[in-house]
N, C-alpha and C positions, 0 to 999 in steps of 0.2 A: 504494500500500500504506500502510498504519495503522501509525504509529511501533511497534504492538506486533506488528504480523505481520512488520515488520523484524526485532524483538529475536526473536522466535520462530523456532528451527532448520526448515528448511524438511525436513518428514516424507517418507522418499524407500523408493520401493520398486528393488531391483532386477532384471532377469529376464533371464538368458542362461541358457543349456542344459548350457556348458561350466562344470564346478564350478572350476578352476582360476583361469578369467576370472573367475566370479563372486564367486569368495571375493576375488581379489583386488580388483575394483573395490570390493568392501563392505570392503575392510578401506585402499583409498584415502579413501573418503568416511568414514569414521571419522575420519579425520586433518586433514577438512576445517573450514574454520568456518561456523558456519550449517547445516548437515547433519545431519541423523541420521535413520541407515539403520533404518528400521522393518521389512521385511521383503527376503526375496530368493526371489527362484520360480527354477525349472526351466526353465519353456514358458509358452506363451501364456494355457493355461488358467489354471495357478497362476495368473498376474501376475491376471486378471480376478477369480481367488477371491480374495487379497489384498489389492486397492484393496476390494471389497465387504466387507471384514469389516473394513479396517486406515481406509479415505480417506485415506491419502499424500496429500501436496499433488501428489508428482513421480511418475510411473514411469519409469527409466532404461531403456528397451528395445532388447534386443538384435531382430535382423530374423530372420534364419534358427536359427528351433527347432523340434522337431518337437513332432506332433498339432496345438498353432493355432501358428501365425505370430506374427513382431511386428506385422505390418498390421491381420493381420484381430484380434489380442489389442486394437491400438491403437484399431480401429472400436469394437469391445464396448465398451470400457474410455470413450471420448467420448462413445458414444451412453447406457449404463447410469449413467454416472458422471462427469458433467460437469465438479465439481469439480476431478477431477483431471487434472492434465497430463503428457501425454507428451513425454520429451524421448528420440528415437533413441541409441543410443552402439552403434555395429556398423565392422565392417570396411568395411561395401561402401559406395561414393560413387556407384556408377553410375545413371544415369536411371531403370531397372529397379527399383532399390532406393528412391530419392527420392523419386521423386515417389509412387506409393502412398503410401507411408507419409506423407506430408504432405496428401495426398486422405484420405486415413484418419482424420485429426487430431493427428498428431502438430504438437508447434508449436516443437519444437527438433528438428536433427539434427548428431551430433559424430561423428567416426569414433576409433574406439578407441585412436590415438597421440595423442587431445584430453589435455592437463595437467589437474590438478587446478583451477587457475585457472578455467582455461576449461570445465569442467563448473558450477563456483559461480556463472560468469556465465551460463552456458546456462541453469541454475534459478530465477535471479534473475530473468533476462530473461521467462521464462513466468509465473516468477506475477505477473509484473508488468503480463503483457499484454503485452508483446511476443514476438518467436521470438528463439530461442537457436539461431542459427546458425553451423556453423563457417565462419572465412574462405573454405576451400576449395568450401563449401556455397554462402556468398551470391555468390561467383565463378561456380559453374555455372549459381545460378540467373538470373543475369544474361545468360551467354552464353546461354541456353536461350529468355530470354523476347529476344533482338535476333535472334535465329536467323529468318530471314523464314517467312512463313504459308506452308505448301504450299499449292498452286493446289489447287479441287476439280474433282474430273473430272467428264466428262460423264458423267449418269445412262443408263447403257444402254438402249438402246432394247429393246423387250417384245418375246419373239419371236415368230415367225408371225402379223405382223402384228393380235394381242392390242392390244384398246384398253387405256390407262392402269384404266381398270375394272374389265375382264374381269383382267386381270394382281392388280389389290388382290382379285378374288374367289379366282382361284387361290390365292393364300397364304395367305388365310382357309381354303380346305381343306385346304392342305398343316398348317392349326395345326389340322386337325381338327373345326372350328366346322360346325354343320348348316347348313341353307338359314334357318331360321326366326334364330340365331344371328346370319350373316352378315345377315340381314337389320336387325336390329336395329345391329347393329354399325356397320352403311353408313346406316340412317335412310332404306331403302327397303323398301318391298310385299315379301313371299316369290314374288310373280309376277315381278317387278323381278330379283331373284336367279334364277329360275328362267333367264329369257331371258338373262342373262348368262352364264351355265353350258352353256347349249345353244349358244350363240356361240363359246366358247372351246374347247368339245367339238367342235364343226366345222371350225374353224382349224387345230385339232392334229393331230384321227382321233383324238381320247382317246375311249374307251365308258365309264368309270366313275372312281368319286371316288380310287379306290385306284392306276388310269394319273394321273390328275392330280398326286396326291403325288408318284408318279415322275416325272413329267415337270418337277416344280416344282426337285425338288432335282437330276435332270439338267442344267438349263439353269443351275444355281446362281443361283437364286432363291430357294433357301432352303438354308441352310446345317447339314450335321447338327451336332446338338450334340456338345459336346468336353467330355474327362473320363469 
C-alpha cells in the first residue's frame, strides 16, 4: 500500500439482516481508527446495491440473511466488483459456513466475538493482499488441509452389460440431446449413434427414448435435480 492509502480511513460497508447486530457493529467501527463506515444493508442484495453505487474498499459480511446470502452476495460482489473486498464477520465457524464463503471470495473471515483490534487487522490484512483471518479460522484451516485425501472409489460398473459408450449415449438422452446432437457431441456419424442406441435398447428391453430416461435415473445414472 501507498503511504497515502495508509493515511486514508479504509471505506467499509456493513450487511447483517439483524438491525440490533448491525447498528451495533456500525457504531463499533465508528470508534475504530482507520475506518469509516460508509454504508450498512439489510441482505445480500443491498450489500451488492451498495458497493455498486458507494466502492467500499471492505464489505463486512454477515452469512445467513435472507433473499441473497452472504456467499452468493460475496460471488456478485468479487465477480461485478473486484475492487472490493470481503471480509466475513458471522456467528458460524463450521466447514459448511467457511469454506463457500472463501470459494466465493471472501479473503477474511472473523466470527462475531472478533474485538475491534482484530476486525482493523482483518481490513488491513485485505487491502493489503493478504486474508484477515481469525486464529480460530487459520486453526481449522490447517487441521482441514493435514486431514488425509479420501480414497476415490471404484467407478461402477454400467449395467447390463452396456459398453462405457452405449452408457455416455444413455445420458446424453436422459439430458434430452437428439441423435444428430449426440452425435456431434461424441464427434461421431448419426449412423454411429444410431447403432449405439439399438445396442443398448437390446441389452435393456428398453422400446423408446422416454424407457431410456427411466431407466437412466433408475439405475442412478442420472441424478434428478434438487430445489
Amino acid at each position: 500500500m501507498t503511504d497515502e492509502a495508509v493515511r486514508r480511513p479504509a471505506r467499509v460497508v456493513v450487511a447483517d439482516d439483524q438491525t440490533v447486530v448491525r447498528e451495533g457493529i456500525v457504531m463499533l467501527l465508528g470508534l475504530l481508527p482507520g475506518i469509516e463506515v460508509v454504508g450498512a444493508a439489510a441482505d445480500g442484495d443491498e450489500a451488492v446495491r451498495l458497493v455498486a453505487e458507494l466502492a467500499p474498499d471492505v464489505v463486512l459480511m454477515d452469512l445467513r440473511m435472507p433473499r441473497c446470502d452472504g456467499v452468493e452476495a460475496t460471488r456478485r460482489i468479487r465477480a461485478e466488483h473486484p475492487g472490493t473486498q470481503v471480509v466475513v464477520l458471522t456467528t458460524f465457524a463450521d466447514d459448511a459456513s467457511l469454506f463457500p464463503a472463501l470459494r466465493a471470495g471472501a479473503r477474511g473471515y472473523l466470527t462475531k466475538d472478533a474485538g475491534g483490534d482484530e476486525i482493523v487487522r482483518a481490513v488491513e490484512s485485505v487491502l493489503s493482499g493478504d486474508a484477515g483471518l481469525s486464529p480460530s479460522i487459520q486453526r481449522r484451516l490447517l487441521e482441514r488441509l493435514s486431514e488425509p485425501e479420501p480414497q476415490p472409489s471404484e467407478p461402477a460398473e454400467p449395467p447390463d452389460g452396456l459398453t462405457a459408450r452405449e452408457t455416455e449415449v444413455l445420458l446424453l438422452i436422459a439430458e434430452g440431446l437428439t441423435n444428430q446432437e449426440i452425435a456431434r457431441t461424441l464427434h461421431v456419424s448419426t449412423a454411429t449413434v444410431k447403432t449405439h442406441i439399438n445396442n443398448l435398447f437390446a441389452k435393456t428391453g428398453l422400446k423408446d427414448r422416454a424407457q431410456a430416461v427411466r431407466y437412466a435415473y433408475g439405475k442412478g445414472l442420472v441424478r434428478p435435480p434438487t430445489g
